[in-house]
KOLMI-643847 format. One line per 4 residues: number of its first residue (from 1); for each residue z, x, y of C-alpha. Coordinates in steps of 0.02 Angstrom, whole numbers, plus 32768, in hexadecimal, padded with zeros to 4 digits. Layout:
BEGIN
NUM) Z X Y  ... $
//
This chain:
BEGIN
1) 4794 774E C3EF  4740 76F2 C46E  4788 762A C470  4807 7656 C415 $
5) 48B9 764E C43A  4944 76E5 C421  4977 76D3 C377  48CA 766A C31E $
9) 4823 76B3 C2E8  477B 7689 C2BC  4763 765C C20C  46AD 761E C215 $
13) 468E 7573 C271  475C 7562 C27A  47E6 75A5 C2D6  4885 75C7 C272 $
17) 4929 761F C287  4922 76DE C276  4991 76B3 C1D9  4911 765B C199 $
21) 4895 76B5 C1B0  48CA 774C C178  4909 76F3 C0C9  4859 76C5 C0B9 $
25) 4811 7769 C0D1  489D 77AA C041  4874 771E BFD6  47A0 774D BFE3 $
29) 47D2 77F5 BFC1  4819 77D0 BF12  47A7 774F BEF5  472F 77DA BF00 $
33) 4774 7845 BE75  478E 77BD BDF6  46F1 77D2 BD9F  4704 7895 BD96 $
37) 47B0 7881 BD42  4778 77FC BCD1  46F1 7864 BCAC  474B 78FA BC7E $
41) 47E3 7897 BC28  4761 7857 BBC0  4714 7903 BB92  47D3 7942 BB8F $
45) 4788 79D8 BC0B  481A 798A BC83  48B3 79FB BC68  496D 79C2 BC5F $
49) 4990 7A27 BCFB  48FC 79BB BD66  4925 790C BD06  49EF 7919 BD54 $
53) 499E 795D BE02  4934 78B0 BDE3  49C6 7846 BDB5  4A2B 7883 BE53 $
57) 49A6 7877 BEBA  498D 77C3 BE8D  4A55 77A9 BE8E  4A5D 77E1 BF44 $
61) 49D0 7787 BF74  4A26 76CB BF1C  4AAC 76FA BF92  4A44 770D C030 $
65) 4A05 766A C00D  4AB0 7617 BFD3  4AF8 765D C085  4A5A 761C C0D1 $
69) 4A82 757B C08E  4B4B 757C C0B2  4B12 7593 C163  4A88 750B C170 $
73) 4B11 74A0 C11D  4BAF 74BA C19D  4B2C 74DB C231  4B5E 7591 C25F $
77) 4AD6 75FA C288  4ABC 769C C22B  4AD6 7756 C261  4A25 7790 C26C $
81) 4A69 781F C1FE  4A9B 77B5 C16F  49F5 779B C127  49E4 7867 C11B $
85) 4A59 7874 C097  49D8 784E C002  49CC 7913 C060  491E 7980 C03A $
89) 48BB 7976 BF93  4903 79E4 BF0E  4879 7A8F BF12  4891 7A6D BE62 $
93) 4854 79BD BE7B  47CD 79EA BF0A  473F 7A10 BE80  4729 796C BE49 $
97) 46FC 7928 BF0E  46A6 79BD BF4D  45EE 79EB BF03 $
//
């Protein structure tokens, strides 16, 4: 991106490590789908099978973010890959982002 340097992004008015940045766009993502699953927990239309693809979802995402902190804290920069492991959306999942 343009005034950025290798390894930061954009994220609005603010530059911010490609880490970073990339945990935020994980983090949005589930923050989208919270009302769907509380939605459908409450209904109980949310299956067993979706609720664990939930819970691991959220489990690899905690430890993005605990990484993300481990490196902030003993000042090692991150592999850009690292925040990729959250991985894709479940397809089982994908429903309660997509229209």
């Amino acid at each position: 991106m343009a005034g950025t340097t290798q390894g930061e992004q954009d994220a609005g008015s603010a530059t911010v490590p490609w880490d970073t940045a990339e945990l935020l766009r994980a983090l949005g993502a589930v923050n989208q789908l919270i009302p769907r699953v509380v939605g459908e927990l409450a209904s109980g239309q949310m299956s067993p099978d979706r609720q664990r693809e939930f819970a691991t979802l959220l489990q690899r995402l905690a430890a993005v973010l605990r990484e993300h902190a481990d490196n902030q804290t003993s000042g090692k920069a991150a592999a850009p890959q690292y925040a990729a492991s959250c991985g894709p959306l479940p397809k089982s999942l994908r429903h309660l982002i997509e229209p």
